[in-house]
Each structure stands twice: as structure tokens, then as C-alpha cells.
TIMILUM-833297 format. One record per atom (N, C-alpha, C): residue in one letter; x, y, z. Coordinates in steps of 0.001 Angstrom, whole numbers, plus 524288, in hexadecimal, padded with zeros to 5 digits. Atoms other than C-alpha are relative to their C-alpha. Example, Ala and Ser with C-alpha at 12.3 -4.5 7.8 and 13.67 -1.06 7.14 Angstrom:
A8037A7FB5A80000
A8300C7EE6C81E78
A80384804B080000
S7FCCC7FB5A7FFC4
S835667FBDC81BE4
S7FCFE80442802DA
This chain:
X8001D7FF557FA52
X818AD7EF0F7BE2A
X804BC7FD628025F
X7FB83801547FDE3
X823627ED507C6CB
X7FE457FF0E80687
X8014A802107F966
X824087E7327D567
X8040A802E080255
X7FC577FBDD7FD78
X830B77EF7B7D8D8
X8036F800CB7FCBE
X7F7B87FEA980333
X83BF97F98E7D48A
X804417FF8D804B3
X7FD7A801507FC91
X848117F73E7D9E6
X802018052F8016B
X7FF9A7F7C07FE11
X84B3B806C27DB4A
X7FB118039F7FFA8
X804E07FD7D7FFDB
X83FD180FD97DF10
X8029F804458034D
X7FD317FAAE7FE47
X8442181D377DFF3
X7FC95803788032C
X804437FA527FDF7
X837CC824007E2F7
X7FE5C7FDB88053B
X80239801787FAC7
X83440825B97F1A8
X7FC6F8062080117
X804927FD0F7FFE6
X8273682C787F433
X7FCB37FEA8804F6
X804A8801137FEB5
X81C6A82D1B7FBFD
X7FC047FC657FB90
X803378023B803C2
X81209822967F6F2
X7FBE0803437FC58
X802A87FB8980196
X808E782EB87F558
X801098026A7FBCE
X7FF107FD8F80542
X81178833A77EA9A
X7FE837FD827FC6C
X7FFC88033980225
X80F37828557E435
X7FB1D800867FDFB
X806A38004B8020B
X80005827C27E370
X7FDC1804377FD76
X8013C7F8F4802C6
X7FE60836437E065
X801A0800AA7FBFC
X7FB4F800D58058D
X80820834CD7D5C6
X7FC7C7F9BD7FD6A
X802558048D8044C
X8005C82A097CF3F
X7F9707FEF3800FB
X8039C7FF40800DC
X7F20982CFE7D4DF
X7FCE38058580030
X802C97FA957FEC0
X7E6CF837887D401
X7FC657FE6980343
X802A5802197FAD7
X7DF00835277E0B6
X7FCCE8035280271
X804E87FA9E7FF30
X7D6A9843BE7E125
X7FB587FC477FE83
X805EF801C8801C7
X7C8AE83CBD7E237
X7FD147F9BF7FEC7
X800B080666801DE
X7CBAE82F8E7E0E2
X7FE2E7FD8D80405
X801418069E7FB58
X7C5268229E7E875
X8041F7FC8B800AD
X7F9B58001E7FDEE
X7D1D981DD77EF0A
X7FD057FA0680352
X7FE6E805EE7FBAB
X7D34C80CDC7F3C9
X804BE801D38034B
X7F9F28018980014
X7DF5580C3F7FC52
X800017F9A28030D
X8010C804877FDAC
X7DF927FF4C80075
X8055C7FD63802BF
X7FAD9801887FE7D
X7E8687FA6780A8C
X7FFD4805EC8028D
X801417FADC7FE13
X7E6CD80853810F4
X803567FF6180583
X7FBEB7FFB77FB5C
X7EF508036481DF0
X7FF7D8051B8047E
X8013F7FC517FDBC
X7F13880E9482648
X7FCC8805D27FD6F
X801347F9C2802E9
X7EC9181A0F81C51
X80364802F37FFDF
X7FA137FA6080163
X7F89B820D981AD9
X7FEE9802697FA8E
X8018E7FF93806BE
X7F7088208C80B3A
X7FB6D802107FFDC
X806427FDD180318
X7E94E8225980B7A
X7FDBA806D1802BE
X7FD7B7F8767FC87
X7EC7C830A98155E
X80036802077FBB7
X7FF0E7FDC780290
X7F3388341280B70
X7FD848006A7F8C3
X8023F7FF528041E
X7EB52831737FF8C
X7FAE1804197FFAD
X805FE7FC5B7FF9A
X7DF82837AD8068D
X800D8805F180081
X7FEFD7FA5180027
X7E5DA8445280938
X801F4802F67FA26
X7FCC47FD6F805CC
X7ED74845C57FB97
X7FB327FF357FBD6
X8031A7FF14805E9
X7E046843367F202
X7FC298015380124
X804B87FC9C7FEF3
X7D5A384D1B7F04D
X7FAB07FBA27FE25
X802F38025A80432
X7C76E8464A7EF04
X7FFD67FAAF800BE
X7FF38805A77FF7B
X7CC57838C07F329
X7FCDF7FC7B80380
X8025A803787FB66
X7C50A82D677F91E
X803607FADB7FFEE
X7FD00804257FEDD
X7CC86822DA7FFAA
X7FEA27FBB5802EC
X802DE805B57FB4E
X7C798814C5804DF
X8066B7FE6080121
X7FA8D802A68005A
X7D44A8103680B3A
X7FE317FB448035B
X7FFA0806517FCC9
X7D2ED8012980EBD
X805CE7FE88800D1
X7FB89801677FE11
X7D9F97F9C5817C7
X7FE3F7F8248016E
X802DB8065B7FC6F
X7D7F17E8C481ADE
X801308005780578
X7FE54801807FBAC
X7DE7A7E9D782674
X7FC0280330803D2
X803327FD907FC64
X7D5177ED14831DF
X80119803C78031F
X7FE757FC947FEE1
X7DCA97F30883A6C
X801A5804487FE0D
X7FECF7F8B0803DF
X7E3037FEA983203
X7FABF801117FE84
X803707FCAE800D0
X7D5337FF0382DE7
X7FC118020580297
X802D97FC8D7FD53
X7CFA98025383A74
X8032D8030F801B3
X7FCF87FADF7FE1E
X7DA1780D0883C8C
X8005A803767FC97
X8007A7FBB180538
X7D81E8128882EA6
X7F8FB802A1800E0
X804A77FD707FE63
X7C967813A3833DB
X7FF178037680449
X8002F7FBDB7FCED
X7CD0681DE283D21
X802F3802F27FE33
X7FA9C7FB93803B6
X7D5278267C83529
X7F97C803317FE7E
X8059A7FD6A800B0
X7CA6A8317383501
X80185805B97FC29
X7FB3C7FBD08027D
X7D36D83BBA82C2F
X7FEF27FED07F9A6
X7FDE9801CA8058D
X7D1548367D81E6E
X7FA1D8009D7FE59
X8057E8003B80239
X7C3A483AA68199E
X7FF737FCED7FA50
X8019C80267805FC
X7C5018350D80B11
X802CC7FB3D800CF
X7FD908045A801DC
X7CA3F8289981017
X7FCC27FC6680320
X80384803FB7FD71
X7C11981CFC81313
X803507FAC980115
X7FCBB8042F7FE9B
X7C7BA810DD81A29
X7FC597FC90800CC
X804C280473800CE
X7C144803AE816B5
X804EB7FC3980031
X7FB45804F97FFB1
X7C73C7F52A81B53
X7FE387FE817FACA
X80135803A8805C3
X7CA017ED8981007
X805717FEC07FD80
X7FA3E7FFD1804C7
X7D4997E84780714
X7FF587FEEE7FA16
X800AF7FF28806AE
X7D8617E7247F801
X7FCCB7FCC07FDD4
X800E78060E80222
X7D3B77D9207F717
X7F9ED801847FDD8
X8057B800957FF88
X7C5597DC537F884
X7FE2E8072680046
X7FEFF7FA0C7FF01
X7C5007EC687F832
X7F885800167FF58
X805A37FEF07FFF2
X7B65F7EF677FCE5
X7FDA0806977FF94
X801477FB0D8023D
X7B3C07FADD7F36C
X7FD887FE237FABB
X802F58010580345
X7AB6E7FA9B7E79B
X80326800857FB3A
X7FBCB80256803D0
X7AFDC7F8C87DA02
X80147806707FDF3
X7FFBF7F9618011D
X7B54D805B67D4EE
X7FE79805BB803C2
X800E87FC4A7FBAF
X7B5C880D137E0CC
X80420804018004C
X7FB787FE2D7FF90
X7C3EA8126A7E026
X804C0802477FB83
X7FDCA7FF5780321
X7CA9F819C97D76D
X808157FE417FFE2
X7FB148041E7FE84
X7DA23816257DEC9
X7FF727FCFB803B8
X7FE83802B87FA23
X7DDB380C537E7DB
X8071A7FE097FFF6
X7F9108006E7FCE5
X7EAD580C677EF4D
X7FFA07F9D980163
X7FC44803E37FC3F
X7F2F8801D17F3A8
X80493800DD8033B
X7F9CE7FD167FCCC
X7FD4C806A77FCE4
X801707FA408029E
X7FCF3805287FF3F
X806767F8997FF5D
X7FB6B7FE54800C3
X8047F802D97FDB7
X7FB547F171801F2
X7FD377FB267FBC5
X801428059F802CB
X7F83B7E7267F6AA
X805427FAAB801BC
X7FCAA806A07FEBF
X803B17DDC67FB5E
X7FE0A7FF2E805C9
X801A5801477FA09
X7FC557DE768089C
X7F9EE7FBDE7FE86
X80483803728008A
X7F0F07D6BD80072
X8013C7FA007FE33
X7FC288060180156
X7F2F57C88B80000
X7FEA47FFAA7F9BD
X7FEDC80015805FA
X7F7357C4FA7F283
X7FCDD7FC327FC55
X80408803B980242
X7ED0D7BC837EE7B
X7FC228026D7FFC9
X803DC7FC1580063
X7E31C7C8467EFFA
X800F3803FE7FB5B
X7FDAB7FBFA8022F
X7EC1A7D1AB7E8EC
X7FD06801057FB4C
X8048780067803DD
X7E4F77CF537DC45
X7FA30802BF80085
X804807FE7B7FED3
X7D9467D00B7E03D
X7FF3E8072C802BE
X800807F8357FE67
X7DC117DDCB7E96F
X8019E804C77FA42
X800357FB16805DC
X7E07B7E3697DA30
X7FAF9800637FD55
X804188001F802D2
X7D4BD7DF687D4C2
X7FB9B80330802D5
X803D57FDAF7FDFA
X7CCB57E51B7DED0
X7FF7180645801BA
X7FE387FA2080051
X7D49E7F3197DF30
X7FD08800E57FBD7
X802A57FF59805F4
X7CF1B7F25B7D0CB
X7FAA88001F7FF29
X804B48006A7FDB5
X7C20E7EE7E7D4B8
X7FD5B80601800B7
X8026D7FB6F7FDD9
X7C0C17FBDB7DC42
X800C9804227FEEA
X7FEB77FB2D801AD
X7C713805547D474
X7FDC98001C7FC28
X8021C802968053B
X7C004809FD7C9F1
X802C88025C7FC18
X7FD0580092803CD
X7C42880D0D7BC4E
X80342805257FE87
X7FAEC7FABC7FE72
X7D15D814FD7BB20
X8025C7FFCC804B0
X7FEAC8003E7FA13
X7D38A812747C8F5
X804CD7FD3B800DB
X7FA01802F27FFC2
X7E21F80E8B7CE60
X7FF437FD81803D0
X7FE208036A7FD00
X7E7BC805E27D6E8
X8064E8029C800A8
X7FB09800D67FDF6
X7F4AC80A467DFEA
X800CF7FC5580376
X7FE9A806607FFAC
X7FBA37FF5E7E3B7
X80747801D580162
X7F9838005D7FE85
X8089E801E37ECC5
X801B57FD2F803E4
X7FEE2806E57FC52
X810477F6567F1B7
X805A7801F37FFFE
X7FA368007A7FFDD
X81DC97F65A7F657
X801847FC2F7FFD6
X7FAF180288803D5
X829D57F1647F022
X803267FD78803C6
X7FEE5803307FB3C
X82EAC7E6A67F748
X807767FFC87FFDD
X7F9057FE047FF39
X83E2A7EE4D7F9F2
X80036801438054A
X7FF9A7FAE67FB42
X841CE7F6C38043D
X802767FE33804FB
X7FE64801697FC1B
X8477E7F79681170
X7F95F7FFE88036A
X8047C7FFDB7FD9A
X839197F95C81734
X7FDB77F9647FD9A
X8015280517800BB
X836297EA4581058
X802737FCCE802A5
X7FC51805527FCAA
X842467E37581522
X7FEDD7FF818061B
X802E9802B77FB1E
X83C817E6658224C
X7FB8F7FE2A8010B
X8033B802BB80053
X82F897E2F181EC0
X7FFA27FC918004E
X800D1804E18032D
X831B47D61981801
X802A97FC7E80491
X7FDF3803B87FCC7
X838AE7D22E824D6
X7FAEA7FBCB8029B
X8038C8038F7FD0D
X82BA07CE9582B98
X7F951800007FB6A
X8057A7FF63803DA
X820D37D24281F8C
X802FF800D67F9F2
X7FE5280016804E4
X8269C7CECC81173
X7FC937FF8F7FC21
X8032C7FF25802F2
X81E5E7D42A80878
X80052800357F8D6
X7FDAF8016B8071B
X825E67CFC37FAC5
X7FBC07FE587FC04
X8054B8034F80225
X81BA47C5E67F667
X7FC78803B27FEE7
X805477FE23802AE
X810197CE507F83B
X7FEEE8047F7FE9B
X801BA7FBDC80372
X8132F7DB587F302
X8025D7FE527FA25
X80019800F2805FA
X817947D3957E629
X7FC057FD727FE51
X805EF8019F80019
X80A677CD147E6E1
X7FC888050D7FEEA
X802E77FAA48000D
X804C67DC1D7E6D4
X80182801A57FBDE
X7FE4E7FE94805AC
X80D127DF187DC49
X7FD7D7FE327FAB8
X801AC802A380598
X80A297D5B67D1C7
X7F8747FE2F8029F
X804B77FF9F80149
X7FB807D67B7D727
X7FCB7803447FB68
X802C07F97D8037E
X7FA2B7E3CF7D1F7
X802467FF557FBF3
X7FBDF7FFFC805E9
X8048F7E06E7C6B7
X7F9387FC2A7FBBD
X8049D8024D801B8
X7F88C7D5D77C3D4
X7FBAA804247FFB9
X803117FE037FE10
X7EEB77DF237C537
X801698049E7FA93
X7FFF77FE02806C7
X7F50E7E71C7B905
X7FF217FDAA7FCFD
X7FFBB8039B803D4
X7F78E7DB497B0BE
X7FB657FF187FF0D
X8065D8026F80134
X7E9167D6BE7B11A
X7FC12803507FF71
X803F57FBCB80164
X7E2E57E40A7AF03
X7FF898027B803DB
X803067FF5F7FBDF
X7DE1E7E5887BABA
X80048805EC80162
X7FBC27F91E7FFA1
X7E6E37F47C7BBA7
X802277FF437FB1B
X7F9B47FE48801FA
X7EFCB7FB367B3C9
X804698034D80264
X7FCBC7FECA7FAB0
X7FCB47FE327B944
X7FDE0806167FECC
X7FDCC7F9AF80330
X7FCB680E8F7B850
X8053D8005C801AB
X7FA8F7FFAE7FE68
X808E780E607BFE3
X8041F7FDC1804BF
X7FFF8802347FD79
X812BC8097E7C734
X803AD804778033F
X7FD737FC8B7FE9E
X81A6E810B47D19F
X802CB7FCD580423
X7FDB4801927FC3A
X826EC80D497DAA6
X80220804E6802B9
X7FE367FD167FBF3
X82B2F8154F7E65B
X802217FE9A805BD
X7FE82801917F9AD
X8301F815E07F4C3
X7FD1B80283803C6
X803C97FDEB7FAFC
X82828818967FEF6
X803648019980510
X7FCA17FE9C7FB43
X82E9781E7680ADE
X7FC307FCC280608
X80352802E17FBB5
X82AB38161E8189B
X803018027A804BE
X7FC467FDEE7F907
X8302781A9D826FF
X7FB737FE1A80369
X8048D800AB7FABE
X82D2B815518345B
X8050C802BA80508
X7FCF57FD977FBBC
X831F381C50840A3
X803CE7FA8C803CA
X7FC9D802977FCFC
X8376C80FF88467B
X7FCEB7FAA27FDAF
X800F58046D803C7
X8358C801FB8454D
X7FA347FE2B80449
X804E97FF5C7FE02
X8298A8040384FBC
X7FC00801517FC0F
X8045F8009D80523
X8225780A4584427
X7FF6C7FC1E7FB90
X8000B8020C804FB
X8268B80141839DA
X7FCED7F9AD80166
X803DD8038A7FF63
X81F637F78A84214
X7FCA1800048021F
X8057D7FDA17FF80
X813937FD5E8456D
X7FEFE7FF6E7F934
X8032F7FECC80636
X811DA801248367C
X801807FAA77FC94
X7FFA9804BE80267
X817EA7F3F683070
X7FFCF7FB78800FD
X7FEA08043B7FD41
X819F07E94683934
X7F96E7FE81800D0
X80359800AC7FDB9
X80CB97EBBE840CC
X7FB2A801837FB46
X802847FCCB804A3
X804417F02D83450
X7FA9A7FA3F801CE
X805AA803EA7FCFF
X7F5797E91A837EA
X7FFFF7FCBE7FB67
X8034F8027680360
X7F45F7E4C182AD5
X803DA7FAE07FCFE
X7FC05804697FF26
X7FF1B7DB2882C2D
X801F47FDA3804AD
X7FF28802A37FB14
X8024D7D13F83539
X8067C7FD657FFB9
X7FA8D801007FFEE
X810CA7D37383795
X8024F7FDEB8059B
X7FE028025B7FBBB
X814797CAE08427F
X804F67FEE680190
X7F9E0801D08015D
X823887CB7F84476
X801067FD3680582
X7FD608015F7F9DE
X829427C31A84F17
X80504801D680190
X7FB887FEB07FFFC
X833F67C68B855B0
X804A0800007FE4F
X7FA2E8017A803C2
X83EEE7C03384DDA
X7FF868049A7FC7D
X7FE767FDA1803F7
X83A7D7C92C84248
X7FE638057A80261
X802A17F8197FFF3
X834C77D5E084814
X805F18024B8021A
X7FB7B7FBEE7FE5C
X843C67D88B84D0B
X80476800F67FBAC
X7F9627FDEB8046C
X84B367D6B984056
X7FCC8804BC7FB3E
X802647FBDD8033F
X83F5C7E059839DA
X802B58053C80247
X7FDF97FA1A7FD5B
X8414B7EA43844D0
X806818022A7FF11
X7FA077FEFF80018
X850977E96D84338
X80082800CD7F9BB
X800367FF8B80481
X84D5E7E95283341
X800278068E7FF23
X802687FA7E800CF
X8459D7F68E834F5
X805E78040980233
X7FD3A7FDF07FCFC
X8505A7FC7B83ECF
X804A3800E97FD54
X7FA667FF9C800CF
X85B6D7FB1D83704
X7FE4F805C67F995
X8003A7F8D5802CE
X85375806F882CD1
X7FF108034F8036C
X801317FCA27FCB4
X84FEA80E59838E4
X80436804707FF68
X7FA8F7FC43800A1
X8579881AF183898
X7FC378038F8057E
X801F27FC947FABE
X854DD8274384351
X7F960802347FE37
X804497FCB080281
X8493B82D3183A0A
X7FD487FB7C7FF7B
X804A08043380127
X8419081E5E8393F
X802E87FC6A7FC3E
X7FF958031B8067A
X8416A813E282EB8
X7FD03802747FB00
X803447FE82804C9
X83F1B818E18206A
X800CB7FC3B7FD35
X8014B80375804E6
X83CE88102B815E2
X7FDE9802797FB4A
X8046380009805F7
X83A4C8102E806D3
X7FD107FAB27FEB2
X802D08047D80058
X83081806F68046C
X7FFCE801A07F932
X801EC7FFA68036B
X8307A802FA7F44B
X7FA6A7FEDD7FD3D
X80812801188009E
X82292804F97EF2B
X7FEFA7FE9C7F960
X801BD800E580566
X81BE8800F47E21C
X7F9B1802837FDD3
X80660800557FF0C
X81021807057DED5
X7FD4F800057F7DF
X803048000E8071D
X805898027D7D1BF
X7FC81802D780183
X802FB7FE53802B3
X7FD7380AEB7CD2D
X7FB907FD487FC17
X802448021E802DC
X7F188804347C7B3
X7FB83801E67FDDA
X805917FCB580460
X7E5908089A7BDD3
X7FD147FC957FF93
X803A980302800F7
X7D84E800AB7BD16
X8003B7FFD67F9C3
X801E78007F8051A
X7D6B97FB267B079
X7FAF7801227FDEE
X805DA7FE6280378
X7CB52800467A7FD
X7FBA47F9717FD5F
């Protein structure tokens, strides 16, 4: 297992990614960390047969995912990895879309053990964390530096092979494509995100905005964000 390449050629939709490494016609679907439901839209429309619990801890997103009335095979329950209130062998996958370096790292353990817990036997674990590069980080890391705890996520799940617990099936690196229409969206969707408490004071919220501004072009900001994603298999 690897924590990053330093060249990553392939840029995809994440979607290619999961389809290309799962079969999801019929399956009992975790996504945990479920945020707005963008991912879990698109998982519910692309697999025949599918049932989807998408949890969220954060309260707010999860009383705005409880009015989303459009998604018949997708049930929205609060909750996070630490403590996942589903029975033991309930789930044949469960997603991670970035969302294990959002669990404090002293849980991390424990939220692998308890993915394992609920899947039952044969059952995977996806697991995608971004690669701490990019021009979309260096403005991150100005006011939210997230180094530490997606290498804490890393060598959770790296632990989490070593001790049985999974086996890898695979590992996959790519680029994710990101765009915000201005630096109004990029702080609505990053800055202001509920499930973080990004407080910038003025000293730093003007050298972010002048960070973002200087990728702005006439068509928005695009970004490649580098991604990592494991592939994991319940042990027998």
C-alpha cells in the first residue's frame, strides 16, 4: 500500500472508479459520511436492485438529506463510523467518499473494525481519501491543514490489512476534477461546510480569497484534486 504517487495520469469521474472495481445490482449499500448525497444520487440511479442507508453525524446535512423526497432505495439515518447503528452483517459494500480523515484519529481503528462488524462475509470496504498535493490543498491548508489526519486514515486502513481485519483487493490512484463558479461558491461549499468549524478571521480569509483568485479564469476555478482509493475484502 502506498499513501501517494507522485504522477497520476488518470482523471475520471469517481464513478468510474467504483463501477470499475464494484458489482452493486442488488446489493445492501453503507455510505457513511453521505454529506450532501451527491455520490449516493449517483449510486442510486446507476445500480439495479440496490438498497442504500446513507449516514451522516452531522445534524444539519442530516436534516436536509431528510427532505430529499427523489431517492426511493435510499434510507438516510444520523450516525457515524465510530459507532455505525446497523446490525452485524447487514451490508454487503460500504463507501467512504473523503471522509475517514474527518474521524478523529484515535477512533479510526475502531470505525475499521466496525465497517467489518456490519458487512458480512465477502463484503468490501471503499475507502477514498485525498492525496495531500494539489493547487485545491495549498488553498486549503491555508486555514484547514489536513496532512496529519489523512495520514492517520491511511495507515488506519494500512493497519486494518496488516492485522487481518481486510484484505487489500486493490488499490487505485486518480484525479478527480473540482470547479467552483467563483470564490462565493468555494465558500459556501468549503469554507462554510456545517460539519466543520472554519472560523477565518480577517487577516487569513483575505490571503485565501486572493489564493483562490489568482486560479480564477473567465469559465470559474477548476481543480484536480489527487485521490487514493483501497479497495478492501472481509476476511473469511
Amino acid at each position: 500500500m502506498e499513501l501517494q504517487h507522485e504522477y497520476i495520469d488518470r482523471i475520471c469521474p469517481e464513478s468510474e472508479i467504483w463501477n470499475e472495481l464494484l458489482t452493486l445490482d442488488g446489493a445492501d449499500i453503507l455510505e457513511l459520511g453521505c454529506g450532501r448525497a451527491e455520490l449516493t444520487r449517483q449510486i442510486a440511479a446507476n445500480c439495479n436492485g440496490c438498497r442504500i442507508t446513507a449516514m451522516e453525524v452531522d445534524d444539519i446535512q442530516h436534516a436536509k438529506n431528510l427532505q430529499i423526497t427523489d431517492l426511493p432505495n435510499v434510507r438516510f439515518v444520523a450516525g457515524g463510523s465510530e459507532a455505525i447503528p446497523a446490525e452485524d452483517s447487514s451490508f454487503d459494500v460500504v463507501f467512504m467518499f473523503k471522509s475517514l480523515h474527518h474521524v478523529q484519529p484515535d477512533k479510526m481503528d475502531w470505525a475499521m473494525s466496525d465497517m467489518r462488524r456490519v458487512l458480512r462475509p465477502g463484503g468490501h470496504v471503499y475507502i477514498s481519501e485525498p492525496i495531500f498535493a494539489g493547487d485545491f490543498n495549498e488553498i486549503l491548508r491555508l486555514f484547514h491543514d489536513e496532512e496529519q489526519v489523512r495520514k492517520a486514515a491511511f495507515e488506519a486502513v494500512k493497519r486494518a490489512v496488516e492485522d487481518g481485519r481486510f484484505r487489500l483487493v486493490d488499490e487505485v490512484f486518480f484525479q478527480s476534477r473540482m470547479f467552483f463558479r467563483d470564490f462565493a461558491d468555494f465558500e459556501e461549499k468549503v469554507i462554510a461546510v456545517t460539519h466543520s468549524n472554519h472560523q477565518l478571521s480577517d487577516a487569513l480569509y483575505e490571503p485565501v480569497r486572493q489564493s483562490f483568485n489568482m486560479v480564477m479564469t473567465a469559465n470559474g476555478a477548476h481543480f484536480l484534486m489527487p485521490m487514493r482509493v483501497d479497495l478492501l475484502k472481509v476476511v473469511k
